[in-house]
C-alpha positions as CSV (number, residue, x, y, z in Angstrom):
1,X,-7.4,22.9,4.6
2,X,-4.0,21.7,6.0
3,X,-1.6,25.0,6.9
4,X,1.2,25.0,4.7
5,X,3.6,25.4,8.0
6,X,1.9,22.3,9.5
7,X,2.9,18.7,8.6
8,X,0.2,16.8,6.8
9,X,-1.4,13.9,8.3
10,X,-3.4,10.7,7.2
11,X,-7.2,10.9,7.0
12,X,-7.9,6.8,8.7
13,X,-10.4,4.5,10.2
14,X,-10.0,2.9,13.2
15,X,-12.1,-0.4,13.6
16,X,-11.8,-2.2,17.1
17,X,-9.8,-1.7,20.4
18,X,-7.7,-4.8,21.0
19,X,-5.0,-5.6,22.3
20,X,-3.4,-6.2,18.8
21,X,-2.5,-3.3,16.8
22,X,-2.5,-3.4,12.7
23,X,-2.0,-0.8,10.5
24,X,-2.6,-0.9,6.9
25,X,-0.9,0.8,3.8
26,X,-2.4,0.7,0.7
27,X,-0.6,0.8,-2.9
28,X,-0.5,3.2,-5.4
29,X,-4.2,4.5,-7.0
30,X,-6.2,2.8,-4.4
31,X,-7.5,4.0,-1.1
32,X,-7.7,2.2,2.4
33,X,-10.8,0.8,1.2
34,X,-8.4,-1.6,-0.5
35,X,-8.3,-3.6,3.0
36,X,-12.5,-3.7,3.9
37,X,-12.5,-7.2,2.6
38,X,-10.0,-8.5,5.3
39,X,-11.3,-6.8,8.0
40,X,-14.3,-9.0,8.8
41,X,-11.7,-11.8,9.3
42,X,-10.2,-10.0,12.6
43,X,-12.2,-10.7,16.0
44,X,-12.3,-8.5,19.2
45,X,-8.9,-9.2,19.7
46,X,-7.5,-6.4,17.4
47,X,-7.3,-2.6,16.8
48,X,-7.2,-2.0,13.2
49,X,-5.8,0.9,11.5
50,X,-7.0,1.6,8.0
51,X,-5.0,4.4,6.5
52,X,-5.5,6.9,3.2
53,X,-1.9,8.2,2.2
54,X,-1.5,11.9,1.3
55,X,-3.7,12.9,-1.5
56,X,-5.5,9.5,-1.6
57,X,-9.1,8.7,-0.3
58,X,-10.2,11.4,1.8
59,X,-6.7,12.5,2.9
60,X,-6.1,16.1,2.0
61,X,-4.4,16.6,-1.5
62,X,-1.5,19.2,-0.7
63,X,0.0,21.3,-3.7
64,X,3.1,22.1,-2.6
65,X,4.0,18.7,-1.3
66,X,6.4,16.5,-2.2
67,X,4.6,12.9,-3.0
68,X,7.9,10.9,-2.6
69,X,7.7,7.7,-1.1
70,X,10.0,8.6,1.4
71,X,7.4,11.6,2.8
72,X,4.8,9.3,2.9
73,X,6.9,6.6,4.9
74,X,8.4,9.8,7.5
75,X,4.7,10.5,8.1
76,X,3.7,7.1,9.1
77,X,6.3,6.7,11.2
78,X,4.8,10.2,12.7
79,X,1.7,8.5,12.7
80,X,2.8,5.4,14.8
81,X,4.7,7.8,17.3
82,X,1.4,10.0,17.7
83,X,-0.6,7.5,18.5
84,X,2.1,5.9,20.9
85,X,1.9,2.6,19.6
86,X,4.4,-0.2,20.3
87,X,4.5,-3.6,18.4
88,X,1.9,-3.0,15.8
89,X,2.0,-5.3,12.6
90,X,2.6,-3.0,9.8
91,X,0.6,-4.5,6.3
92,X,1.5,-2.7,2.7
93,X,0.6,-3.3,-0.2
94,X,2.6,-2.6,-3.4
95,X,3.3,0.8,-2.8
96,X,2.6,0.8,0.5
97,X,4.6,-2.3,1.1
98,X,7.8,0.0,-0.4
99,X,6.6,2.6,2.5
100,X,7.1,-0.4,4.9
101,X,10.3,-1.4,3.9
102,X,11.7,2.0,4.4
103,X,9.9,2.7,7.5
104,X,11.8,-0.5,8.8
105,X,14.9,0.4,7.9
106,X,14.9,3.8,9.6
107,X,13.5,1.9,12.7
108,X,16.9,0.0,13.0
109,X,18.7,3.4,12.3
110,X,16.9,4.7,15.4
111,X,17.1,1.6,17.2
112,X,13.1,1.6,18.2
113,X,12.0,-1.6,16.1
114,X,9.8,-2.2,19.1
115,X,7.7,-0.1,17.5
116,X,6.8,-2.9,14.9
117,X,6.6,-6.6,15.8
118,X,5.7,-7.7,12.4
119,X,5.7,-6.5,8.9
120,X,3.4,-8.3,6.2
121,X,4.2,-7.6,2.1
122,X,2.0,-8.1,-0.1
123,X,2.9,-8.1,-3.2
124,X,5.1,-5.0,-2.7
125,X,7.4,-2.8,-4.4
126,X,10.8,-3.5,-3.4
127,X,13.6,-4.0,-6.1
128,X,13.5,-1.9,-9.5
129,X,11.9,-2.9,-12.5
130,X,9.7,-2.2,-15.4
131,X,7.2,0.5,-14.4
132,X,3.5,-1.0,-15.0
133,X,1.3,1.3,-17.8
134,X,-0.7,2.3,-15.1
135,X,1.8,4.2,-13.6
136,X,4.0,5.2,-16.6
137,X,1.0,6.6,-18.3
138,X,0.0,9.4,-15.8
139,X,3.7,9.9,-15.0
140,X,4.5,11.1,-18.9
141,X,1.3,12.2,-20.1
142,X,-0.6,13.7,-17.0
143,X,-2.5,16.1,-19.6
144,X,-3.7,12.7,-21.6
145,X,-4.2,11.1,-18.5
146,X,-6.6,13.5,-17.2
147,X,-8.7,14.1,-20.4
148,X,-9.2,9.8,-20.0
149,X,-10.4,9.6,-16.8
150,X,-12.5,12.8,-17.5
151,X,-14.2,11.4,-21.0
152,X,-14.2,7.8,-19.7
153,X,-17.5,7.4,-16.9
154,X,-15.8,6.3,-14.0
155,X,-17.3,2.9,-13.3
156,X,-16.4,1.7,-16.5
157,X,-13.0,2.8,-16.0
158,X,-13.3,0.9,-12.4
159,X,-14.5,-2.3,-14.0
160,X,-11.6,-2.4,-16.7
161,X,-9.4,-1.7,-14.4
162,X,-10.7,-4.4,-11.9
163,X,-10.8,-6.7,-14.8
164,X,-6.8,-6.7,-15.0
165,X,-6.1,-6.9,-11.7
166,X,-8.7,-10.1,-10.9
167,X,-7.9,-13.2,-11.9
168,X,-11.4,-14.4,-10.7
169,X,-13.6,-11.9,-12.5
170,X,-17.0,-12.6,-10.4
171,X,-15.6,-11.1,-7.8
172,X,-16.2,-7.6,-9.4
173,X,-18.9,-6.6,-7.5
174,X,-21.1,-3.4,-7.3
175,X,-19.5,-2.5,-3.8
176,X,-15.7,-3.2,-5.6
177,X,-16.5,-1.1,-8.7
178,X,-17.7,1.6,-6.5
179,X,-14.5,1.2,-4.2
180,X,-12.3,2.4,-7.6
181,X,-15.0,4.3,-9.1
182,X,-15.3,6.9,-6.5
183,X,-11.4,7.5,-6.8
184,X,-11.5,8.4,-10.1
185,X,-14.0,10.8,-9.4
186,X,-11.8,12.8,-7.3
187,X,-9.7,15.3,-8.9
188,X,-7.1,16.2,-5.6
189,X,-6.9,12.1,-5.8
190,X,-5.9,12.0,-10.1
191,X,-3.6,14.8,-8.7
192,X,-2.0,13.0,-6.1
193,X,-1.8,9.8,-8.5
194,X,-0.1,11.9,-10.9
195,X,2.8,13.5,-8.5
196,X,2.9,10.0,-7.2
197,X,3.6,8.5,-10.5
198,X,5.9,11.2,-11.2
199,X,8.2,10.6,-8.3
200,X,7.6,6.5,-8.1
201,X,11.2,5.6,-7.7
202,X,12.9,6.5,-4.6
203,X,15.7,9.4,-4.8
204,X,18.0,7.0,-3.5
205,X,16.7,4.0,-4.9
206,X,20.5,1.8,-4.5
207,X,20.9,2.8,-0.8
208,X,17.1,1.5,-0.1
209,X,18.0,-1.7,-2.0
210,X,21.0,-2.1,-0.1
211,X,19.5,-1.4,3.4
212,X,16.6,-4.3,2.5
213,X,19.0,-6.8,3.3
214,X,19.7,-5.5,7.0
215,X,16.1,-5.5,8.0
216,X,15.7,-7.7,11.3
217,X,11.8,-7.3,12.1
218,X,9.7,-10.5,11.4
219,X,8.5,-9.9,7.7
220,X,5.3,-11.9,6.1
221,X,5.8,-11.6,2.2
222,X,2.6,-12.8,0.3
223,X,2.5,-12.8,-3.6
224,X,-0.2,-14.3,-6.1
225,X,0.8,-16.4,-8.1
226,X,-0.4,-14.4,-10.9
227,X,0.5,-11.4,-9.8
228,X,1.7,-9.7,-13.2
229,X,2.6,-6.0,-11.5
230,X,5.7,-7.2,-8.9
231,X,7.9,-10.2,-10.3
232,X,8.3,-13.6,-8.8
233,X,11.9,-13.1,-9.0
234,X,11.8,-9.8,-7.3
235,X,9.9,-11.7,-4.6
236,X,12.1,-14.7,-4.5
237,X,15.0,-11.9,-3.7
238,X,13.2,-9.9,-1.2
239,X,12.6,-13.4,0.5
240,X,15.9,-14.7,0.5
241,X,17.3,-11.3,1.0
242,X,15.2,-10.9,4.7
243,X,16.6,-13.4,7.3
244,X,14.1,-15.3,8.5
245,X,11.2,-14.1,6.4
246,X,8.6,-16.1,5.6
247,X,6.9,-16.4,1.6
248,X,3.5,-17.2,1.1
249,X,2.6,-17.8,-2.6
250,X,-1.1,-17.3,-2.9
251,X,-2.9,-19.7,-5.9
252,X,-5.8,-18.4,-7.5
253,X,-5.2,-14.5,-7.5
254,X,-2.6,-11.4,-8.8
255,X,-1.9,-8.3,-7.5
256,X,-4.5,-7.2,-4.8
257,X,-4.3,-10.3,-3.2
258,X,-6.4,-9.2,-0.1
259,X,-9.4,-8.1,-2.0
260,X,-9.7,-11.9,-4.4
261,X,-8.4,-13.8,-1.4
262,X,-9.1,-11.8,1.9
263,X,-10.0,-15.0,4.1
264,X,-6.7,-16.4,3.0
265,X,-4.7,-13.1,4.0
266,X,-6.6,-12.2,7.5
267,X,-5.4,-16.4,8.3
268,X,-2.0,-15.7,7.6
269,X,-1.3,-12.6,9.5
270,X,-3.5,-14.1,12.1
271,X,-0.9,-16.7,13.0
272,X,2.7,-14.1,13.4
């Protein structure tokens, strides 16, 4: 157990020990099992981060902790300093492409964006907008929430949820449905969803849309084309609204872009 006095840290897997540093941020209800698809992709040349936020995958659930996305971000950023690691790409997804975006930001407050040579989006949460179900159901009804995923067996509730999010549906595999399923299964993860859910939109949600537009590190946005969670016009913004950011529109695939099209991905941040 983590001592109340002591600041939590990531539970992660480190794959390689290249030159080339990536970490990666998964989104909201998912683990860093999210990125096992892409990792294959990545030769000798890279050391790869693979990183379970507070309360997800086997990090520790805390109680008295605040799941804001703005303690998740400050521990990544203690994360990168721990580890002393200087221009690393930084990949989020969703949720954990919001994480990014802030961590940038404070970055250029401090004035060590050497820390981070590239950022890559995908699909992330960056402008405000409808909440998806999946996160305004455990955020108003965690009592409901919880007697679901506890009737429901978890497997099902993996596939159904799989079968959302892909747009090519024989991709769901065993090894996918497990990925999911074994979240679910966790009850210091439903809690962590929950708090998460319940604290989705940044405290000071105008300042960090304000600040977006300042961001000078080189940024990789990818979005699927049917990506139904983040909007295209949301995108577009974030896009126009980073100088010198570069938008790659995936066809074929929605929101967990790196799992339907993880060849595609790995290419991408191959070449920044």
């Amino acid at each position: 157990m983590t001592d109340s006095c002591e600041k939590p840290k990531f539970s992660y897997r480190k794959i390689g020990s290249g030159p080339k540093k990536i970490i990666c941020i998964h989104g909201f209800g998912a683990s860093c099992k999210t990125f096992n698809d892409i990792v294959p992709f990545f030769g000798n040349n890279y050391e790869i981060y693979l990183i379970d936020l507070i309360g997800f995958g086997n990090s520790e659930f805390i109680k008295g902790w605040e799941y804001t996305i703005e303690n998740q971000m400050k521990l990544l950023y203690a994360f990168i300093k721990e580890k002393k690691l200087n221009g690393v790409t930084l990949v989020g997804h969703s949720y954990g492409g919001g994480i990014v975006l802030l961590l940038l930001n404070l970055l250029r407050e401090k004035g060590e964006e050497n820390l981070v040579s590239n950022a890559v989006l995908i699909g992330p949460a960056c402008y405000p907008q409808n909440i998806p179900f999946f996160i305004r159901i455990p955020a108003k009804h965690p009592l409901l929430y919880k007697l679901v995923i506890f009737l429901i067996p978890k497997r099902i509730l993996a596939r159904s949820m799989l079968q959302k999010l892909y747009i090519n549906k024989d991709l769901i595999d065993k090894d996918k449905i497990n990925r999911y399923a074994g979240f679910f299964k966790k009850s210091d993860n439903i809690n962590a969803l929950i708090r998460t859910a319940q604290n989705i939109v940044p405290k000071n949600v105008d300042e960090f849309v304000e600040k977006i537009k300042h961001i000078n590190i080189r940024t990789l946005i990818i979005w699927g084309e049917k990506d139904f969670i983040i909007k295209k016009n949301n995108i577009l913004r974030l896009n126009n609204e980073i100088e010198g950011s570069k938008l790659k529109i995936i066809k074929g695939c929605a929101h967990v872009v790196q799992e339907e099209k993880p060849e595609t991905v790995s290419s991408e941040i191959k070449k920044l």
